[in-house]
N, C-alpha and C positions, 0 to 999 in steps of 0.2 A: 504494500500500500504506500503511495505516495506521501511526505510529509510536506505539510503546509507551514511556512512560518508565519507567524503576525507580526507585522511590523509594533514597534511601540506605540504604547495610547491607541492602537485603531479600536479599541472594543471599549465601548461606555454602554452599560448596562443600566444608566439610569432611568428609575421610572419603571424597570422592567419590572415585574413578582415572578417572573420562571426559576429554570433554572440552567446550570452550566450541565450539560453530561460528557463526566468523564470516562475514557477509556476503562474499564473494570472487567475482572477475573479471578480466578484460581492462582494460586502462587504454582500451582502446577505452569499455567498460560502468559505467566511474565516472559517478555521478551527475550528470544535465546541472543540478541546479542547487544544489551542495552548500552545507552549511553549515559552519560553524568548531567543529571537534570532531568530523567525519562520520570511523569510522574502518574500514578495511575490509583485505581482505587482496588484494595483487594477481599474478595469477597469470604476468603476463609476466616481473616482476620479482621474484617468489618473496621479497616481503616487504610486511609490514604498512606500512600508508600513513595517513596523517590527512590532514585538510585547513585548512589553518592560517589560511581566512580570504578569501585571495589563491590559495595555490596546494595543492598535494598533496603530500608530503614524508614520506620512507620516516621507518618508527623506526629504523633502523638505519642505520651510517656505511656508505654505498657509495662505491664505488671513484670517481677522478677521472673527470670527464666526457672522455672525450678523444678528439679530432675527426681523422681522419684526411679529407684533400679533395684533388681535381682541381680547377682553377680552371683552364675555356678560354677566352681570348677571341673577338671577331668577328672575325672572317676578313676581310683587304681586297679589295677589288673590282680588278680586272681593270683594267688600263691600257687609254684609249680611242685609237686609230687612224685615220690618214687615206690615203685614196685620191689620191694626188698624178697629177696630170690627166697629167704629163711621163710615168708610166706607175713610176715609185721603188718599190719596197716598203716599207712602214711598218705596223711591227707594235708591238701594247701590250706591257707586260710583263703576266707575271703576279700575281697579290696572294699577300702573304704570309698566312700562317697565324696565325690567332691567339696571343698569349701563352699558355703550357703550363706550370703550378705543380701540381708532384705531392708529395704528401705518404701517400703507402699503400705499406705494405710497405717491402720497397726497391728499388723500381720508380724509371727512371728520367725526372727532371724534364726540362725543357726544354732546348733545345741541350746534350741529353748530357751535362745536369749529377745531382750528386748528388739523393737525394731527400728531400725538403725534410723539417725538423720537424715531427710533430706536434703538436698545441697543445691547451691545456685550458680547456675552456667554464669560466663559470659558472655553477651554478646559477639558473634564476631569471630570468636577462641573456636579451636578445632582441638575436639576432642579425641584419644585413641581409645579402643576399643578392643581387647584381647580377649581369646577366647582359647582358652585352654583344652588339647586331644587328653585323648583316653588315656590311661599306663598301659605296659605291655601286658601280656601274661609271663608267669612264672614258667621255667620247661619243666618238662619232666623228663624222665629215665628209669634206668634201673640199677638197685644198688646191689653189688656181692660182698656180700659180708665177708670172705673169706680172703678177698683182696682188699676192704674196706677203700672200694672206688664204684664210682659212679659212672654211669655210661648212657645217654651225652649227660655234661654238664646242666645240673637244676641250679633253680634259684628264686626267691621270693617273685610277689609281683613288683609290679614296678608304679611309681608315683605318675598319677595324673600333672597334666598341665595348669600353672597357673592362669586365672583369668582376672583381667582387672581393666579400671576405667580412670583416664589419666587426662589430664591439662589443664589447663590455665586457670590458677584459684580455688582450686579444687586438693584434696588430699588425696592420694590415688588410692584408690578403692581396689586391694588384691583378695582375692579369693585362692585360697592354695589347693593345690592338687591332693587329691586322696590317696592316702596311703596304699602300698600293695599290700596284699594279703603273705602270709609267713610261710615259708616252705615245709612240707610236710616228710622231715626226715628223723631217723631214730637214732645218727650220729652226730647231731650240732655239727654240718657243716654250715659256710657262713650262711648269713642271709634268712635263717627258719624264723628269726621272731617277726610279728608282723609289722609293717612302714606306719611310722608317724606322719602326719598330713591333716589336711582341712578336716576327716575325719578319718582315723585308727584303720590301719587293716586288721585284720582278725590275723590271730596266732597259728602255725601250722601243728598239727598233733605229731605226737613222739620226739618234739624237740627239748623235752626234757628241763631247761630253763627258762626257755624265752614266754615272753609272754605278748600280749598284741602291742600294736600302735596305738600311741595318742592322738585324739583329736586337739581343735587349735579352740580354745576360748571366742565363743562369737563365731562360728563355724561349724562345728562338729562335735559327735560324740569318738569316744574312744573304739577303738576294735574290742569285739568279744574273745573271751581265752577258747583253748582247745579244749576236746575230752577225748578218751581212746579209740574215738570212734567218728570221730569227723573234726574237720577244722571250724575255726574259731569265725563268726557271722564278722562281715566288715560294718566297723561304726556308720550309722547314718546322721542326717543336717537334724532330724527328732530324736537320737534312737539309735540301740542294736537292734536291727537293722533298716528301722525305720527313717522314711522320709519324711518332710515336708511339703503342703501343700498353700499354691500363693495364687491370689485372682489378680495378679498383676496385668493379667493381658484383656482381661472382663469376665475370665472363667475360670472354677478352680483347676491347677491342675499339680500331683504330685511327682516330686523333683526331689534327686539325692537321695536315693535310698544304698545302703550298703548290702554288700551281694552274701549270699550263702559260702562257706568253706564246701571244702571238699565232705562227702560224704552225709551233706544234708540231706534232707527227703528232698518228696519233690516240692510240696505245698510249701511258699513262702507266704509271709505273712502279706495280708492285702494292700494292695496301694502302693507297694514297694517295687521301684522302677528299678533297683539295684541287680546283677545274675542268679540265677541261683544254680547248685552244681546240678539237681537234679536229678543226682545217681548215689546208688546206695547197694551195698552189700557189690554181686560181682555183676550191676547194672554196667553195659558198656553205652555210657553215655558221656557225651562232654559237657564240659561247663556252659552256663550262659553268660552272654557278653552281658555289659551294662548298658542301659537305655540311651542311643542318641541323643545330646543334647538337653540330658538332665542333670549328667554326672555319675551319676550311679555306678556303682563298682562292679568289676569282673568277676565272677564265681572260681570259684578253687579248686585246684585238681584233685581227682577221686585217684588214691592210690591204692585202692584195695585191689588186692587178688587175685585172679593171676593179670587183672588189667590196670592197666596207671592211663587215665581219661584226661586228657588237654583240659589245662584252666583257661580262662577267658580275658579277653580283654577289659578293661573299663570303659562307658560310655562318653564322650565327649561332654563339654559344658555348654553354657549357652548363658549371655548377656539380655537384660532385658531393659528398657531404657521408657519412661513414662512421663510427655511431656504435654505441658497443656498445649491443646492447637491452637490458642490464639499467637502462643510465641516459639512454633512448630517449624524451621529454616527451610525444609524439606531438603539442606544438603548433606548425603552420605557418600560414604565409599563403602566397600564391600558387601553392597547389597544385602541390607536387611531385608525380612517383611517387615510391612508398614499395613497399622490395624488401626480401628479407632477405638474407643469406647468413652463413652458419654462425651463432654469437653475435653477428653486425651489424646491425645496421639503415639502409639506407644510402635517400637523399634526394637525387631527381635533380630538379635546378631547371632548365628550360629557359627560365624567364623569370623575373621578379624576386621576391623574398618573403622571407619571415624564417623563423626557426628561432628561437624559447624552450626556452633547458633546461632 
């Protein structure tokens, strides 16, 4: 479309009762290549905008940017298990649940703590946005006692990724990765007790002194111990092995659960997004992984008799970010979904990216 300039002074509106109509839209429908001075009216935010250059900036003083966020970490991986030839049971623990930083409503944070502040963007500031992977699984093998070696190489799970939300004016908000779950061996080689993290991996059975991982204060629970007969549940963001349930996005949904060791049944407790091993006695089954994108830990390797069953991975984290739309920028990177609910606009990251306010 052509641009018309107005000379100065050509428009006297006196006398008139009309009105002017301005150019108005969607901040989706603001001009992809504006200039300094382009001024328009914007219908998401029910006020006049200009564009100063660099960015788009109401005429009028709106209210503080204020960021209401879930922060999950990765889930740990499932403690790995060994088939001891003498015929022993040795089972993984399970992996802990991601670290669980809740800031909506007043919904509760992690290990049954209070729910966190809210905090205020600023304008302009580009935020980062991290999103913490699963942990590994633990391997498995087989042990001969009579060479007291292991064939391949085990080893606990391994800690999820951290997740956290960082920039200007702000505290950075870390969420830690969940512990692995403990190796299930009856000679303490390294690695059986279960990973400290956002939430404790569970302890692996027959390792004689080790005991699980700690969760982190404002985070998690601890990992659960062993018994002769399966490994120790990975702590959850509520709980051995429970999770957490948040309506941050306009619905409830539960997030960070810690996974079963090796040698659980199959029935996990409900709501729990964490693996569970799912095998017992000389079930040839493997673990289950931990839930995409909630954190949830890996299930643990079943070492019993004459079969040693793969542990599992943890499930990835996921960032969740709740901004009122009237002071919504609409610019990201790393492509979130973008949802509304009532006056929010809420920004679900499952993997890494920014937010500009």
């Amino acid at each position: 479309m052509a641009t018309t300039k107005v000379p100065n002074n050509l428009i006297d509106l006196t006398g008139d009762s009309g009105a002017i109509v301005w150019a108005s839209g969607t901040t989706a429908q603001r001009p992809t290549s504006p200039v300094a001075g382009d001024f328009r009216y914007n219908t998401d935010n029910s006020v006049f905008e200009y564009y100063n250059g660099t960015a788009w900036r109401g005429t009028v003083k709106l209210p503080p940017i204020t960021l209401s966020y879930l922060v999950i970490a990765g889930g740990g991986g499932g403690g790995g298990g060994n088939y001891n030839v003498s015929g022993t049971d040795q089972y993984g623990g399970g992996g802990g649940a991601g670290g669980y930083r809740n800031s909506y409503a007043s919904e509760t944070s992690g290990r049954n703590s209070a729910t966190e502040p809210t905090v205020i963007l600023t304008e302009g500031s580009t935020y980062t946005i991290t999103v913490g992977g699963g942990g590994a699984a633990g391997g498995i093998g087989t042990f001969n006692s009579s060479t007291t070696s292991v064939n391949p190489p085990t080893s606990s799970g391994y800690n999820g990724g951290d997740s956290s939300i960082s920039g200007t004016g702000i505290t950075t908000i870390t969420s830690s990765g969940g512990g692995g779950g403990g190796l299930g061996n009856l000679y303490n080689v390294p690695f059986n007790a279960g990973q400290s993290g956002g939430s404790g991996g569970g302890a692996g059975n027959q390792t004689g002194v080790s005991g699980p991982g700690a969760g982190i204060a404002g985070q998690g629970f601890d990992g659960g111990g062993a018994s002769p007969y399966k490994g120790g549940l990975g702590g959850g963001a509520g709980g051995i092995p429970t999770g957490l349930s948040s309506s941050i996005t306009g619905s409830s949904v539960a997030r960070a659960g810690g996974a079963g060791g090796g040698g659980s049944t199959i029935g996990m407790p409900s709501g729990v997004d964490g693996g569970g091993n799912g095998a017992y006695a000389n079930t040839n089954t493997n673990a289950t992984a931990g839930t995409a994108n909630t954190g949830g830990g890996g299930g643990g390797s079943n070492g019993k008799s004459p079969q040693t069953n793969a542990a599992a991975a943890g499930g990835s984290g996921v960032v969740i970010l709740r901004i009122p739309t009237v002071r919504y920028s609409g610019t990201t990177t790393g492509s979130p979904s973008v949802s509304t609910d009532g006056s929010d606009t809420i920004l679900t990251y499952t993997g890494s990216g920014t937010y500009t306010a």
